[in-house]
PDB file of N, CA, C and O in Angstrom:
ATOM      1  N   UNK A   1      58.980 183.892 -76.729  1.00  0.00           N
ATOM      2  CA  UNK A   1      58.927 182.441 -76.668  1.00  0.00           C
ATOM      3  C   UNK A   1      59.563 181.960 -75.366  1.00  0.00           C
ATOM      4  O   UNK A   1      60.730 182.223 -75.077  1.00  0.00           O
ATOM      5  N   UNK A   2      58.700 181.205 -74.551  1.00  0.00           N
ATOM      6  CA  UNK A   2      59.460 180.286 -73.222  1.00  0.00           C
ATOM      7  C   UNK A   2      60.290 179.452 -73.564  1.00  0.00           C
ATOM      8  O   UNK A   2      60.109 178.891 -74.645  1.00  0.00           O
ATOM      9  N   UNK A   3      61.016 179.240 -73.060  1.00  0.00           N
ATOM     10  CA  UNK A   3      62.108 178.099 -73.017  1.00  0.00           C
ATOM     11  C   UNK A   3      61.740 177.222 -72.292  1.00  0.00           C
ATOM     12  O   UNK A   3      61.737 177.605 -71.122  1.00  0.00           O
ATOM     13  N   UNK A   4      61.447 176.289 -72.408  1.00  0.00           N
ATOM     14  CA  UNK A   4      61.381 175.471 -70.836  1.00  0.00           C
ATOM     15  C   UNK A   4      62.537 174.068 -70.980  1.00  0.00           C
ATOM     16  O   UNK A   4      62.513 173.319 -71.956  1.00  0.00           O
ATOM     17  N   UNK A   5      63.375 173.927 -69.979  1.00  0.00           N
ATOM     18  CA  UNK A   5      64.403 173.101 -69.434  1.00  0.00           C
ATOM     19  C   UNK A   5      63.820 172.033 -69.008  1.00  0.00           C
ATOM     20  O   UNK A   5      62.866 172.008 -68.230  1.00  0.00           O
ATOM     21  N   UNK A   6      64.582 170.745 -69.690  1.00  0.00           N
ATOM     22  CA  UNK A   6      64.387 169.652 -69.568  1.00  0.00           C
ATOM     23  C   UNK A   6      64.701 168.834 -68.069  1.00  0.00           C
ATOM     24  O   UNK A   6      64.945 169.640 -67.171  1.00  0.00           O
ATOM     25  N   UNK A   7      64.733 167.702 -67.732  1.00  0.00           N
ATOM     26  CA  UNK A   7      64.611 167.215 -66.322  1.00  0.00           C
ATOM     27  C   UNK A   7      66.303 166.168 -66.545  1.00  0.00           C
ATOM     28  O   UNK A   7      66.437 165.365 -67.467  1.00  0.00           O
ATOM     29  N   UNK A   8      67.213 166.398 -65.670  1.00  0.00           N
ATOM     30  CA  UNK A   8      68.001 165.713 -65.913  1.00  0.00           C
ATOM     31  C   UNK A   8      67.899 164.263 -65.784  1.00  0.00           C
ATOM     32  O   UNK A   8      66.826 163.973 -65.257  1.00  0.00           O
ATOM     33  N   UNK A   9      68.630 163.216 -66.073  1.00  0.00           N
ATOM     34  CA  UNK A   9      68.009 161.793 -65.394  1.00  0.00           C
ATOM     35  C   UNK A   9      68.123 161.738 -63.973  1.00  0.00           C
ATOM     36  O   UNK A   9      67.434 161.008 -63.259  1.00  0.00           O
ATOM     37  N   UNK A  10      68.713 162.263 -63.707  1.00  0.00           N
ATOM     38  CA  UNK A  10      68.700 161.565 -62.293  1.00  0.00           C
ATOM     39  C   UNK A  10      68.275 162.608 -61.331  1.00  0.00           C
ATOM     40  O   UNK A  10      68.347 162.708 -60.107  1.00  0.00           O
ATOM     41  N   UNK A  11      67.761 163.432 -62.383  1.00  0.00           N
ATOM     42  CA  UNK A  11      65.948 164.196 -61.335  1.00  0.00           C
ATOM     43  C   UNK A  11      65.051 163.738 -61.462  1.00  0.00           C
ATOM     44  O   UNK A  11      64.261 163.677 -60.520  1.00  0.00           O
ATOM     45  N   UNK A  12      64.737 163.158 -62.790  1.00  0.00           N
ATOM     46  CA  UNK A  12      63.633 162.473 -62.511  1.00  0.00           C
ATOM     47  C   UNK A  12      64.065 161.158 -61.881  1.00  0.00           C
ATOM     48  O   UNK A  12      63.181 160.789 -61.107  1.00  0.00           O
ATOM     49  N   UNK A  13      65.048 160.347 -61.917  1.00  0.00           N
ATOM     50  CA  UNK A  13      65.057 159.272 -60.716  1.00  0.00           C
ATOM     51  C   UNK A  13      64.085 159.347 -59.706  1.00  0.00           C
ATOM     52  O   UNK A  13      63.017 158.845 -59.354  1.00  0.00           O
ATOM     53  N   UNK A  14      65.345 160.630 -59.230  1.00  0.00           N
ATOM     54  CA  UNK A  14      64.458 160.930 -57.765  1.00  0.00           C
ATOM     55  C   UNK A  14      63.063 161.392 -57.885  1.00  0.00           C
ATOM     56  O   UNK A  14      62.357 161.199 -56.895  1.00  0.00           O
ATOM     57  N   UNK A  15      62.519 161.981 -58.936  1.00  0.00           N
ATOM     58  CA  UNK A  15      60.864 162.010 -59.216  1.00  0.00           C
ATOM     59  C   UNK A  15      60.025 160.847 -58.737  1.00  0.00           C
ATOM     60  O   UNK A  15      59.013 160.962 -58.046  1.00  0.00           O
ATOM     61  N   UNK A  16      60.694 159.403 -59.295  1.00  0.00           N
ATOM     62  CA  UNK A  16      59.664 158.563 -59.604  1.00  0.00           C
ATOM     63  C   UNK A  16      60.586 157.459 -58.561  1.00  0.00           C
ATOM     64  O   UNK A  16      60.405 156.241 -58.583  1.00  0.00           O
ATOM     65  N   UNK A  17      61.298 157.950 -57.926  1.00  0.00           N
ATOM     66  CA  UNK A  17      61.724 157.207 -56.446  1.00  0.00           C
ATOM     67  C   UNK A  17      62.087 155.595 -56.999  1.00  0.00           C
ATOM     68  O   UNK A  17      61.678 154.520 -56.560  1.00  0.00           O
ATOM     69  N   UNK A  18      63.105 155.921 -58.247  1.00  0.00           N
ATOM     70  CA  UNK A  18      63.729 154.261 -58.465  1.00  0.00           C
ATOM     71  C   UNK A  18      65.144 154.796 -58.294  1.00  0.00           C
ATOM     72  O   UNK A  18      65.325 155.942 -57.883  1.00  0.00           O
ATOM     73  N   UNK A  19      66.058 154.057 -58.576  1.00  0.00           N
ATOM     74  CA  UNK A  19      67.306 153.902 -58.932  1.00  0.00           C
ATOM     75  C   UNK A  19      67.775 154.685 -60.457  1.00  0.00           C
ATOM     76  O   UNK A  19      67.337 154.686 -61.607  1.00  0.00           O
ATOM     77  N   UNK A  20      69.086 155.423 -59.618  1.00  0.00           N
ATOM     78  CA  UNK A  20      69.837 156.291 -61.000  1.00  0.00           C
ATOM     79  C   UNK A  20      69.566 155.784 -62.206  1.00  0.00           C
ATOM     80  O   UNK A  20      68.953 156.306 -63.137  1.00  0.00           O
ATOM     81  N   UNK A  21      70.264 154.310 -62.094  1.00  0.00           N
ATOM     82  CA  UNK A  21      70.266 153.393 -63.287  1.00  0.00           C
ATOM     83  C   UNK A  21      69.300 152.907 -63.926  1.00  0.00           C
ATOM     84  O   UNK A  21      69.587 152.273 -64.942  1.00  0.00           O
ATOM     85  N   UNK A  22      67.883 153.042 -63.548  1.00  0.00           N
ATOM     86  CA  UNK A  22      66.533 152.753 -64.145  1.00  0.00           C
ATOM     87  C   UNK A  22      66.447 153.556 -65.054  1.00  0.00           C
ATOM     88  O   UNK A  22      66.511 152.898 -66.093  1.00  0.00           O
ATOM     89  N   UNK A  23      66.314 154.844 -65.333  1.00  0.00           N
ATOM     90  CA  UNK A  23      66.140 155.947 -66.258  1.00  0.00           C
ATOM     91  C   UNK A  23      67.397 155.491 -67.484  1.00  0.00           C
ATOM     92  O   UNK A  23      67.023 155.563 -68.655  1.00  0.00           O
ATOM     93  N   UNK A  24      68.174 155.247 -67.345  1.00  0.00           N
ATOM     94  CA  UNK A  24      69.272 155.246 -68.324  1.00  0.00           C
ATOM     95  C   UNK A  24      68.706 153.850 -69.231  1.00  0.00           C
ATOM     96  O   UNK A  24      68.551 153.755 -70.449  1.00  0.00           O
ATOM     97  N   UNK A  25      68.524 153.073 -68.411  1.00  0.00           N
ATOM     98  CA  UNK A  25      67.946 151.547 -69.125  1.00  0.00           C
ATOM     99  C   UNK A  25      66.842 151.587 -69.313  1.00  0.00           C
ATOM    100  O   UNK A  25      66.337 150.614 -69.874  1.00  0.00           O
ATOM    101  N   UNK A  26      66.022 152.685 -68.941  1.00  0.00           N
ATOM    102  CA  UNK A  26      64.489 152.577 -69.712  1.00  0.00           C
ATOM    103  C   UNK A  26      64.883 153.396 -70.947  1.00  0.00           C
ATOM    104  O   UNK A  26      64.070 153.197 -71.849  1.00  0.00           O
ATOM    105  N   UNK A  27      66.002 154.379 -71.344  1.00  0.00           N
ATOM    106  CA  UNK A  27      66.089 154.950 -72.032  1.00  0.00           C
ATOM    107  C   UNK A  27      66.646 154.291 -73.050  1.00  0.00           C
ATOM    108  O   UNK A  27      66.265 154.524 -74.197  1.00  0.00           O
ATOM    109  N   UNK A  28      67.468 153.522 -72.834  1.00  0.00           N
ATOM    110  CA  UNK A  28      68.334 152.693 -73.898  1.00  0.00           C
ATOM    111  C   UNK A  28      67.112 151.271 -74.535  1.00  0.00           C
ATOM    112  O   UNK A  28      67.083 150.616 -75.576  1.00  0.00           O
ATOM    113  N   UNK A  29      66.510 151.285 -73.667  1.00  0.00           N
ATOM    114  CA  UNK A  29      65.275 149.727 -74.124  1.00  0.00           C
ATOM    115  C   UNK A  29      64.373 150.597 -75.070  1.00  0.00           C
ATOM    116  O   UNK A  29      63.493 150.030 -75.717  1.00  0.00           O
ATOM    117  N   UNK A  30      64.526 151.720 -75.155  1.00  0.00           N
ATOM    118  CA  UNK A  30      63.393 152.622 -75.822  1.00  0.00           C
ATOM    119  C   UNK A  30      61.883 152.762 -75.072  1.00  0.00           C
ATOM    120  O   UNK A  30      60.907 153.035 -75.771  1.00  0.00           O
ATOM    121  N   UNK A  31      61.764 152.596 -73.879  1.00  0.00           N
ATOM    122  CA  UNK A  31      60.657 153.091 -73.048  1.00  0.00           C
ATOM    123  C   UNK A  31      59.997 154.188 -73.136  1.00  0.00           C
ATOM    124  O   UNK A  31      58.816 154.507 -73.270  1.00  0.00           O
ATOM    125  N   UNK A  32      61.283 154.857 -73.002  1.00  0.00           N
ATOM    126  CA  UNK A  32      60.859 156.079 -72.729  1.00  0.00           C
ATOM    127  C   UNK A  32      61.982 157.415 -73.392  1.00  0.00           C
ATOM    128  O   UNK A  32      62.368 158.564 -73.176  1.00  0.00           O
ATOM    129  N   UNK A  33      62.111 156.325 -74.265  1.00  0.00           N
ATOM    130  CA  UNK A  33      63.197 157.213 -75.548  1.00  0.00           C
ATOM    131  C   UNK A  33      62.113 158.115 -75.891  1.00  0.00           C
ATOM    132  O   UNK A  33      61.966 158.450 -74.715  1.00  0.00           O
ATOM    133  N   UNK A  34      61.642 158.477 -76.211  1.00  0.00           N
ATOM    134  CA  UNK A  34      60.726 159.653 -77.110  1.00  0.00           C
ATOM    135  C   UNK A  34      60.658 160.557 -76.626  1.00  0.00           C
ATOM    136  O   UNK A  34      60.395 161.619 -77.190  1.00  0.00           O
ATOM    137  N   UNK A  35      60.920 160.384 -75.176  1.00  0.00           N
ATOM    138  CA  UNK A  35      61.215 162.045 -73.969  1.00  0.00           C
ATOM    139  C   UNK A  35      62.357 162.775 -74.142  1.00  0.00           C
ATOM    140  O   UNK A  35      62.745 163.930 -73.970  1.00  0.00           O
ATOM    141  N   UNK A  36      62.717 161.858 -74.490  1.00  0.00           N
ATOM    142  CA  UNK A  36      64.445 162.543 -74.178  1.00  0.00           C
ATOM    143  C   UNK A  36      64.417 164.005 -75.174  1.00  0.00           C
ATOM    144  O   UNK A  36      63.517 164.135 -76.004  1.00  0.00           O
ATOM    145  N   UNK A  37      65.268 164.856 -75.036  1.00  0.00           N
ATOM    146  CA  UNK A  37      65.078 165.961 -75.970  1.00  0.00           C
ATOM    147  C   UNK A  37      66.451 165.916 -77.125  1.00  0.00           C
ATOM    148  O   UNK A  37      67.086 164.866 -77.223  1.00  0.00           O
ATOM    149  N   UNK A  38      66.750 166.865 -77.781  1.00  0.00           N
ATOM    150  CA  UNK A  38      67.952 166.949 -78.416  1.00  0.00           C
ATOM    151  C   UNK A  38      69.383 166.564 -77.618  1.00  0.00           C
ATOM    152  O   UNK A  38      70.246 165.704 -77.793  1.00  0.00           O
ATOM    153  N   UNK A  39      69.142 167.852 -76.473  1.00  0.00           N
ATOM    154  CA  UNK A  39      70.006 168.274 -75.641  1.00  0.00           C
ATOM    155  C   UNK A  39      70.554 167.133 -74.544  1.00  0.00           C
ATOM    156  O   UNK A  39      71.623 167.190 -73.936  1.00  0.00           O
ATOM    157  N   UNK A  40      69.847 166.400 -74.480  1.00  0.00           N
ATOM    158  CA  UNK A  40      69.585 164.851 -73.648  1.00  0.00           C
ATOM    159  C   UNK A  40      68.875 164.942 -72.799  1.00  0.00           C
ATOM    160  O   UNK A  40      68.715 164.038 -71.979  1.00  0.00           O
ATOM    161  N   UNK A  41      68.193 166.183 -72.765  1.00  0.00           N
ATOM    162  CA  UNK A  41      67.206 166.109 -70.507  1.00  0.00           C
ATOM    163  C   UNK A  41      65.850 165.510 -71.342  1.00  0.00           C
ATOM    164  O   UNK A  41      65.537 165.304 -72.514  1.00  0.00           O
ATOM    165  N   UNK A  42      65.364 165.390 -70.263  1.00  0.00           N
ATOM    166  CA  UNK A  42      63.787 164.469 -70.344  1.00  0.00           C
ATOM    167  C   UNK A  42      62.647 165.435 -70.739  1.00  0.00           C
ATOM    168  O   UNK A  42      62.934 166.587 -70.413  1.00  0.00           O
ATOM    169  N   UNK A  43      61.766 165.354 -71.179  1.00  0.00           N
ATOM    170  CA  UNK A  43      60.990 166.480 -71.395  1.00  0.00           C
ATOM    171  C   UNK A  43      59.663 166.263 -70.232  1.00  0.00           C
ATOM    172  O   UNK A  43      58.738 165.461 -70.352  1.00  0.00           O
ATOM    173  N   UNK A  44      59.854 167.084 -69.273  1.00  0.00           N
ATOM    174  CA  UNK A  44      58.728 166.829 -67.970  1.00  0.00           C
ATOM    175  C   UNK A  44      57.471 166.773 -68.507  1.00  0.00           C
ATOM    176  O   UNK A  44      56.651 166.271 -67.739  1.00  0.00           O
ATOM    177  N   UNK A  45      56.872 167.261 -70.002  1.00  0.00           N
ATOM    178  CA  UNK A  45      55.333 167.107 -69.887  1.00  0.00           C
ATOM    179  C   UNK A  45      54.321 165.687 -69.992  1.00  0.00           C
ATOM    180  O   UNK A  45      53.145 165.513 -69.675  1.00  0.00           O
ATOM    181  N   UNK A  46      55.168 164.940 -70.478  1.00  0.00           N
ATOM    182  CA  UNK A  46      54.961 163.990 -70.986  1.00  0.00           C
ATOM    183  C   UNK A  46      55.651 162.695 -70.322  1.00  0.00           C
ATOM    184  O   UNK A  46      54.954 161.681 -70.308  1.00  0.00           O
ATOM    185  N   UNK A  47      56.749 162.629 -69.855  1.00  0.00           N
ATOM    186  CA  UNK A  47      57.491 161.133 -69.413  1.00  0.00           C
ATOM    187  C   UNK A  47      56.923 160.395 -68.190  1.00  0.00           C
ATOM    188  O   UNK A  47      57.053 159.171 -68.216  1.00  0.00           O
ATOM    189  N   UNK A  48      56.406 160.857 -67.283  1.00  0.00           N
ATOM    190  CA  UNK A  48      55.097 160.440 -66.794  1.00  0.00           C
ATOM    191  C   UNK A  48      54.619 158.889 -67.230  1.00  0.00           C
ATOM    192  O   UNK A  48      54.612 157.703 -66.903  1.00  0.00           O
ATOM    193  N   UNK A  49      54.114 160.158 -68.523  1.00  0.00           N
ATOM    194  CA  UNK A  49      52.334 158.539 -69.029  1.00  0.00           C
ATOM    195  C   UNK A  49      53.526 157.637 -70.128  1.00  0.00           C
ATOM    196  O   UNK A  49      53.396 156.678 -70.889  1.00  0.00           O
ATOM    197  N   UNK A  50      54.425 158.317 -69.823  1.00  0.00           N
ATOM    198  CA  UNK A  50      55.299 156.955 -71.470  1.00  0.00           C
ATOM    199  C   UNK A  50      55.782 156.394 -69.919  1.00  0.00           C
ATOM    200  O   UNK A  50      55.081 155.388 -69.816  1.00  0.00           O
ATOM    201  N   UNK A  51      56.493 156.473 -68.807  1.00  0.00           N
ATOM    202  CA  UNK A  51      56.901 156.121 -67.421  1.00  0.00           C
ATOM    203  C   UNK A  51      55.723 154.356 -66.993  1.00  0.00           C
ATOM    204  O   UNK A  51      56.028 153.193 -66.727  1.00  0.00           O
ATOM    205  N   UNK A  52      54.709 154.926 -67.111  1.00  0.00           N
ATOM    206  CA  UNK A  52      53.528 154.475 -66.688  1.00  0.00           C
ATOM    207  C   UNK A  52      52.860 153.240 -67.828  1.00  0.00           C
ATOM    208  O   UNK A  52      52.519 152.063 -67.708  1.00  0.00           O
ATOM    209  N   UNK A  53      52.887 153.958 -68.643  1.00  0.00           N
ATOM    210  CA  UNK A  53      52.614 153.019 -69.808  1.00  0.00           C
ATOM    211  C   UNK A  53      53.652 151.856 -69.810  1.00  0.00           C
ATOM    212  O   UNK A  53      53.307 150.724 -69.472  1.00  0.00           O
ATOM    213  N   UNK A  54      54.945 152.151 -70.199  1.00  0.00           N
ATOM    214  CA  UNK A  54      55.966 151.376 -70.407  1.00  0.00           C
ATOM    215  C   UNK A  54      56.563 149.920 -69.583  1.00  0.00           C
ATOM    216  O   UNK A  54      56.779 148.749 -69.892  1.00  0.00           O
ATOM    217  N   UNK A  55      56.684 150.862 -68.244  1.00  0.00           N
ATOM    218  CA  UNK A  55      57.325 149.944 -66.790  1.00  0.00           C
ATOM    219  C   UNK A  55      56.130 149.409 -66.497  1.00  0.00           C
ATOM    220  O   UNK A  55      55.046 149.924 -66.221  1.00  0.00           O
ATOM    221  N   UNK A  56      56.514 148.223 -66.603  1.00  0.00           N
ATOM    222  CA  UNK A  56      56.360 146.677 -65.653  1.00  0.00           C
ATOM    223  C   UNK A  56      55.900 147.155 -64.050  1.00  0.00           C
ATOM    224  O   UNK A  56      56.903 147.619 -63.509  1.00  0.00           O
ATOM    225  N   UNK A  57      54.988 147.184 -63.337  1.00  0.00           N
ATOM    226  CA  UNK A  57      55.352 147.372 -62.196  1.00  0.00           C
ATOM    227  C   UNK A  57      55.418 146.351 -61.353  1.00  0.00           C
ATOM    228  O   UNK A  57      55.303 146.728 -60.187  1.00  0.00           O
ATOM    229  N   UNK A  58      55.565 145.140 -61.489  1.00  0.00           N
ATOM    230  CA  UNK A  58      56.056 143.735 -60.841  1.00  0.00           C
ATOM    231  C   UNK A  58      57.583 144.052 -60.641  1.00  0.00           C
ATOM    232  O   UNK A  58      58.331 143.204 -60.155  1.00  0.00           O
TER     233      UNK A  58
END
């Protein structure tokens, strides 16, 4: 069985080229709560299209 390791927040920050503090407050508004894993990292397959879906881009 693979393991695969989750994305810390403030890798994906820098993924999606916002601010530290965006990821934490999309996480707490429930945006993009459903990524998050047990462990707390983001789960890379998916946070993307919940990313995209969610955020406002105005």
């Amino acid at each position: 069985m693979k393991l695969e390791i989750g994305l810390s927040r403030r890798a994906y920050a820098r993924h999606c080229s916002v601010d530290d503090k965006a990821v934490p407050k999309a996480i707490s508004t429930g945006r993009i709560a459903a990524a998050v894993r047990l462990d707390g990292t983001i789960d890379a397959t998916w946070i993307d299209t919940l990313w995209e879906t969610n955020t406002d881009p105005s």
